[in-house]
C-alpha positions in Angstrom: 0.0 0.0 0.0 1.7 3.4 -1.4 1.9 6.1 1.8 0.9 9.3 1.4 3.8 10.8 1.1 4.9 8.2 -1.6 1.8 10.0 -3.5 3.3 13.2 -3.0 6.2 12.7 -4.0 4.7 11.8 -7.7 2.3 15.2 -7.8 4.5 18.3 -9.2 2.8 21.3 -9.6 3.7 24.1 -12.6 2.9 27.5 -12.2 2.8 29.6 -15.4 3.0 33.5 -16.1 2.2 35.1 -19.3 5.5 36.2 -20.0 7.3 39.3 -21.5 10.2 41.1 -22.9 10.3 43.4 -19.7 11.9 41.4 -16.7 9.6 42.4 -14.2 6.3 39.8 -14.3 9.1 37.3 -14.5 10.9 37.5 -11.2 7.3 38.0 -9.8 6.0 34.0 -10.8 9.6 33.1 -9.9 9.3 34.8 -6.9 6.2 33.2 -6.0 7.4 30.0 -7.0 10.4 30.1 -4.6 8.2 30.8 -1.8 5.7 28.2 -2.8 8.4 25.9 -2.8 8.9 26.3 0.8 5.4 25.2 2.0 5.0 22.1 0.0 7.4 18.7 -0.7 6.5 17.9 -4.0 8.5 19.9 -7.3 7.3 23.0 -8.3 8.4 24.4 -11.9 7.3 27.9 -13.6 6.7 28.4 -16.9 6.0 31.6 -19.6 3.5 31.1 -22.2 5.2 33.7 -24.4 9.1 35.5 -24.8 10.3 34.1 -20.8 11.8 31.3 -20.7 11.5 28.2 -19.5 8.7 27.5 -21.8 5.4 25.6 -20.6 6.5 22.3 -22.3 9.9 23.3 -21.0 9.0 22.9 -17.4 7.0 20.3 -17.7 9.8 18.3 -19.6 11.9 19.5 -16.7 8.9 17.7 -13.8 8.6 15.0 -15.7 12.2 14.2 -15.5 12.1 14.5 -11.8 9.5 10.9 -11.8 6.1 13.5 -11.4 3.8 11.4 -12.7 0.3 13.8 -12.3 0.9 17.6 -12.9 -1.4 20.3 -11.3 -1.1 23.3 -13.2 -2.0 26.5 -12.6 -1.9 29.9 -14.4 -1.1 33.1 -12.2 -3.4 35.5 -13.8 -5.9 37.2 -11.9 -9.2 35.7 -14.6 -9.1 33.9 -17.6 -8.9 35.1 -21.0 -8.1 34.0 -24.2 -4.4 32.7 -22.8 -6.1 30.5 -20.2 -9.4 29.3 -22.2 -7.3 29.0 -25.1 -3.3 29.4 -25.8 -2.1 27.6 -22.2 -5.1 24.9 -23.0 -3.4 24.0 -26.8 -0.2 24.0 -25.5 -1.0 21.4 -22.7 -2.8 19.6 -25.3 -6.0 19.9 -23.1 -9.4 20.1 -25.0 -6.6 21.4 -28.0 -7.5 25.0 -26.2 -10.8 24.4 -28.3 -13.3 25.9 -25.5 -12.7 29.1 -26.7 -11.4 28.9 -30.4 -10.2 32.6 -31.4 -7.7 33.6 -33.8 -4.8 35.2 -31.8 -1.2 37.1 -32.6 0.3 34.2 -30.9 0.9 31.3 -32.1 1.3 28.4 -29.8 3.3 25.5 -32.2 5.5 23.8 -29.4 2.8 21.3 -27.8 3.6 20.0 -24.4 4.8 16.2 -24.0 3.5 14.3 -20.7 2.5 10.6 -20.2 1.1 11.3 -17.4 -2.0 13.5 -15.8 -2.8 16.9 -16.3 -5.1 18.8 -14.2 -5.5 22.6 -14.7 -7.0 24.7 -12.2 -8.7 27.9 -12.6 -6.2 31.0 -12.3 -6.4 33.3 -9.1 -9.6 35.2 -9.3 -11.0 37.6 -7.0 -9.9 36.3 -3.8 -10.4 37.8 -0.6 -6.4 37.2 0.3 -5.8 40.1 -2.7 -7.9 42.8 -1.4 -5.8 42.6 1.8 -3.1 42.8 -0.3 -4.6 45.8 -1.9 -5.5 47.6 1.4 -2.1 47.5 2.1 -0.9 49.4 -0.8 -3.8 51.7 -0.9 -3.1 52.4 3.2 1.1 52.8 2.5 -0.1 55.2 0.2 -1.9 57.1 2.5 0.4 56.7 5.3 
């Protein structure tokens, strides 16, 4: 009988950013990721769905080499648009990104490769844990 932690151990979870030719959104997800990191035990990987590098099926290539054998995904965008209904979708070769078909300035060739399982979550919406966040900066502001 496989342990819990034995289960763990085969879960990686990759978070992805949109990605951009300004340096800034990347050191945020990578940021993020590094502090993730420290509250769980299973691998964590980012990855940019456009210009930042490592690429979605570049991170997952990279969990997949460390024995994950189920990936939980999970865009860090506040809601979803055409890059999570659509682009990140096709590229994880889920639903081929067909729930919302649209023809977009980026084209998404390079097609993720995973045995395993895929499960994509919903991306960070409008959480209660952000407007804390945002009465900070709005009293610092004020202060």
């Amino acid at each position: 009988m496989a342990s819990n932690s034995n289960q763990q151990a085969k879960i990686g979870v990759l978070l992805i950013g949109h990605g951009s030719r300004l340096p800034y959104g990347e050191k945020v997800i990578k940021e993020l990721a590094r502090l993730y990191k420290m509250e769980v035990e299973y691998p964590v990987a980012v990855g940019f769905m456009n210009i930042s590098k490592p690429t979605i099926p570049e991170a997952i290539k990279k969990l997949s080499q460390k024995g994950v054998e189920k990936i939980i995904v999970t865009p860090v965008f506040l809601a979803h648009g055409v890059h999570t209904k659509h682009d990140i979708p096709h590229i994880l070769g889920i639903n081929d990104g067909k729930e919302y078909e649209h023809s977009h300035e980026h084209q998404h060739d390079e097609k993720a490769e995973f045995d395993g399982e895929i499960i994509y979550t919903e991306p960070i919406g409008a959480d209660p844990r952000i407007v804390e966040i945002i009465k900070d900066r709005v009293n610092s502001a004020i202060s």
